[in-house]
N, C-alpha and C positions, 0 to 999 in steps of 0.2 A: 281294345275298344269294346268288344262284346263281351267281354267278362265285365267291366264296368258298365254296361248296359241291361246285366245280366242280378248284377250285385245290387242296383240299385232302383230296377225296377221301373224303367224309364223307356221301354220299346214303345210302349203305346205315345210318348211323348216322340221319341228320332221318329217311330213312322209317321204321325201326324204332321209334324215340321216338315219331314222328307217330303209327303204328300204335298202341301201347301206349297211349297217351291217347285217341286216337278210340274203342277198343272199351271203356275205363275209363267214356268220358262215356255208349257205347249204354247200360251196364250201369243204371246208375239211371233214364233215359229210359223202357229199357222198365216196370221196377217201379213208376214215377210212371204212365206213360201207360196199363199196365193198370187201377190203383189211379183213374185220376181219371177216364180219359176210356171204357174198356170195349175189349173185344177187337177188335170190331170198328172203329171210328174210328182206332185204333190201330193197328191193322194197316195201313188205308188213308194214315193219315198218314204211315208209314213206307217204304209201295209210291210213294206220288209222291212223297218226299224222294229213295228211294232212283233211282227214273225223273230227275229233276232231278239233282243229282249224277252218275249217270252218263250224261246228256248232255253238262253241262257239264266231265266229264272228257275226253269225246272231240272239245269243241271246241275246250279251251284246249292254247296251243302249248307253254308253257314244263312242262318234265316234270316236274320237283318238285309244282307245286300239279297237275296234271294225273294224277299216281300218287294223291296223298291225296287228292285230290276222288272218284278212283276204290274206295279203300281205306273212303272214307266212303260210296258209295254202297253197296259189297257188305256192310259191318257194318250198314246199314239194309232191306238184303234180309235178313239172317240176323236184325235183329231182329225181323221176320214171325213167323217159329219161335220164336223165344223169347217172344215173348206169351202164345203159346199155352202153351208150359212154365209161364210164370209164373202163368197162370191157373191149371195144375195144383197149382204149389206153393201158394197159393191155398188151394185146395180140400185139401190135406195138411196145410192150418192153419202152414206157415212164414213163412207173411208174412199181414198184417191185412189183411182185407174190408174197402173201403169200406162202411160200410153204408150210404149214400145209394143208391148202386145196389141190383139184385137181383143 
């Protein structure tokens, strides 16, 4: 796969696509993981995926899964902050309260 990535000159096209999908999938993650699990586990789940990912960006050699693995660790630090937003939007009544939670 990365020789034919390689041969034909097309990384800047898999990481763009890679990118475009990894921030597609944070999007619902964070709205589920506010909604089921609370702000706080939530955040914390998202600080050690984020910590894991970019370890394992900076060990693996090959630079294709080494960019995305990087690319998924920083969309999992930024969904920290979006928790937080989504708990506002929340609170503006745009998206439904669990009500099992307070």
């Amino acid at each position: 796969m990365t020789q034919f990535l390689t041969d034909h000159h097309i990384y800047g096209v898999a990481v763009g696509l890679a990118t475009f999908l990894i921030i597609g999938i944070f999007h619902p993650l964070v709205i589920k993981g506010e909604y089921y699990l609370g702000k706080r586990i939530c955040r914390s789940l998202f600080l050690i995926f984020g910590i894991i990912t970019l370890i394992a960006s900076l060990l693996i050699a090959d630079p294709l899964l080494s960019v995305l693995l990087g690319v998924t660790s920083f969309s999992s630090f930024w969904g920290i902050g979006e928790v937080n937003e989504q708990e506002r939007r929340v609170a503006r009544g745009w998206f439904p309260r669990n009500p099992r939670r307070k």
